[in-house]
C-alpha positions, 0 to 999 in steps of 0.5 A: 769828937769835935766840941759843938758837934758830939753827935755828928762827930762821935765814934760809928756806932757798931750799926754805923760800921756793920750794917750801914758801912758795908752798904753804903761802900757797896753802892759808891763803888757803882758811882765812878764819873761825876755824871754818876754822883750820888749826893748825901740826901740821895743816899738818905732817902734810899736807905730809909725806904728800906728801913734803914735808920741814917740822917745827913750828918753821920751819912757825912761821917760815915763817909769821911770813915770810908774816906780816911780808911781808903775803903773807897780809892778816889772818892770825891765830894762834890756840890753834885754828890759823891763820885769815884774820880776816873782818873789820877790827874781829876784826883790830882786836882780834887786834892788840890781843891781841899788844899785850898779849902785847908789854907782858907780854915787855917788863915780864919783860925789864926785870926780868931786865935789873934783875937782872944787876946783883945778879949783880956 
């Protein structure tokens, strides 16, 4: 878990990982192509019209379980939404893309890591 974010961050609940894990895999796998993308709040208001008990941030950790676990080969994350990528070169360039963002996060922690000093 991250500190500032327990309940975001926390493990899936079994519900998490029986019940909702398998739908959500299920519906992504239609959404290859970024003009079939689908975004966090779509998936959200979907599931909850039938029934289904899901807000942003664990739909958000859902997805990064599906992600690290390779439940969904390509699957990018998009100010459109979610998509499978349709080609190894728009994957290619997906990743590079999260490079960046990676360097950018990474530059601002050892900053703020400069920092704690001047508070001694």
């Amino acid at each position: 878990m991250i500190a500032g974010f327990t309940e975001q961050t926390k493990p899936l609940s079994s519900y998490e990982s029986d019940t909702l894990l398998p739908l959500i895999v299920q519906g992504l796998h239609s959404k290859v192509g970024k003009e079939k993308a689908i975004t966090n709040q779509q998936i959200c208001t979907a599931l909850k019209k039938q029934g289904y008990k899901l807000d942003n941030a664990r739909l958000r950790k859902i997805i990064n379980h599906i992600r690290t676990n390779n439940l969904v080969i390509g699957l990018i994350a998009t100010s459109d939404g979610y998509y499978i990528a349709e080609d190894k070169k728009e994957l290619e360039v997906y990743v590079g893309s999260l490079m960046g963002r990676e360097n950018a996060i990474r530059v601002v922690r050892q900053s703020l890591q400069s920092q704690i000093a001047l508070y001694e």
